[in-house]
N, C-alpha and C positions, 0 to 999 in steps of 0.2 A: 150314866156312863154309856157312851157308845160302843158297842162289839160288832164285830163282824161274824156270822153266822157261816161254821166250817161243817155242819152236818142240820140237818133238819130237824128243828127244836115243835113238838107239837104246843097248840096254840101261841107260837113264836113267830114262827116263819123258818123259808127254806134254807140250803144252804149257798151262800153267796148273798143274802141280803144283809142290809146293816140296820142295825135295830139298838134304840135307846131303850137299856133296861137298869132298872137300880143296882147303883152301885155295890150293896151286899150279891145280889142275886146273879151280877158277875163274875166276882171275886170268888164267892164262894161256892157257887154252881156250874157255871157258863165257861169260863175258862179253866179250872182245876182237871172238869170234867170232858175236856178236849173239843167242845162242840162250840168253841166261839174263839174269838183272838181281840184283844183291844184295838179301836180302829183308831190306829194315832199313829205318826208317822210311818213307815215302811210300808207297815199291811193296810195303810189306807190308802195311798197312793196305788199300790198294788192290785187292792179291788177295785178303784177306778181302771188303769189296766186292763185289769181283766173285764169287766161290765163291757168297754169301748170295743174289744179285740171279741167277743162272745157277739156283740150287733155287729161287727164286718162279718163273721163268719156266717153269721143268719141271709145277711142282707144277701152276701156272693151264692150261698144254699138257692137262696129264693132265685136269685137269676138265671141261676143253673139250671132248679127245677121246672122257671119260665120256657127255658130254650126246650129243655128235653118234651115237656108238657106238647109243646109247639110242634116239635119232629114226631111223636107218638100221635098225634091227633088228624092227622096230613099221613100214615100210614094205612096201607092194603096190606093183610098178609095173605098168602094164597097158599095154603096148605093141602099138597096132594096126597089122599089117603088110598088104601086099598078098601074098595066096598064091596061086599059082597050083597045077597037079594035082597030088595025091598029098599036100596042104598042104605043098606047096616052099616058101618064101618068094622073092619078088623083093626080092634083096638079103640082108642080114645085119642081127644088133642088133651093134653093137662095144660098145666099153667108153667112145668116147664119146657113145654113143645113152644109154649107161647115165647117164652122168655130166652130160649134157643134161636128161636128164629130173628127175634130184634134183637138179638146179639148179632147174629152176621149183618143185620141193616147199620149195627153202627151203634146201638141205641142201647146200652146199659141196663138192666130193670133185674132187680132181686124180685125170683118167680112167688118170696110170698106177698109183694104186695100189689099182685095181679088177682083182682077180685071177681075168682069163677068158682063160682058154687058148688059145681059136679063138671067131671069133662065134656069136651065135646063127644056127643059122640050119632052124631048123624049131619047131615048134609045140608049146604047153607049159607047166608051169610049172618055174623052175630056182631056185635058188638060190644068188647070187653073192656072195661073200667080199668086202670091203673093207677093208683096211689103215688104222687111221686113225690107230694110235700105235702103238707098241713091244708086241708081246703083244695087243694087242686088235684083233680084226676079225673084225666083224658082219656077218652077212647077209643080205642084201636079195633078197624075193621076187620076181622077175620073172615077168610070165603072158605069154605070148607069143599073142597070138588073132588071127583074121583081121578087117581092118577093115570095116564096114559091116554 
């Protein structure tokens, strides 16, 4: 019997895949127990559906994260700090000074998936990694100068 897979069955498979299992071990496991639906009219058509409408949404993600990748990687930030002796900085840059300031550039970015280890916190230019999809992440020039 074929089912469709509505929760994640261990050495099964996940949920949304369709999987041939014997007919006992649907009837009386698989569906009683809410972790699968019979894949025959409705809810097969439906996971089809759903499969087609899950790769547009991947595919426009990936595009999206192409453009944004492309704007972050073509970025300067210039960040004026107050320094005091030996160019210490008063204070640090974090990741969300980082993620503040490509906000006002236009550019979107949740500060956790800007990958800086410890703040900034002396004088420079660096270069910091950003996460923006699976495999992809571009890096944005930070200068770190003293204000005024």
């Amino acid at each position: 019997m074929k089912v469709i897979l509505t929760k994640d069955v261990e050495k099964l498979g996940k949920s949304g895949e369709m999987k041939q299992v014997a007919d006992g071990y649907a009837t009386n496991f698989l569906i009683p127990n809410g972790v699968a639906v019979p894949a025959a009219g409705g809810a097969y058509r439906a996971w089809q559906h759903d499969i087609a409408s899950r790769e547009d949404k991947r595919v426009r993600e990936r595009a999206d994260a192409d453009v944004a990748a492309t704007r972050i990687a073509s970025t300067t930030l210039t960040m004026g700090v107050k320094v005091g002796e030996g160019g210490k900085l008063y204070g640090s840059i974090t990741s969300k000074d980082i993620a503040d300031a490509l906000g006002r550039r236009g550019i979107t970015v949740d500060r956790h998936k800007i990958d800086l280890d410890e703040p900034l916190k002396s004088l420079g230019t660096y270069k910091v990694a950003i996460k923006v999809f699976s495999g992809m992440s571009p890096e944005v020039t930070i200068v770190v100068e003293p204000k005024g």
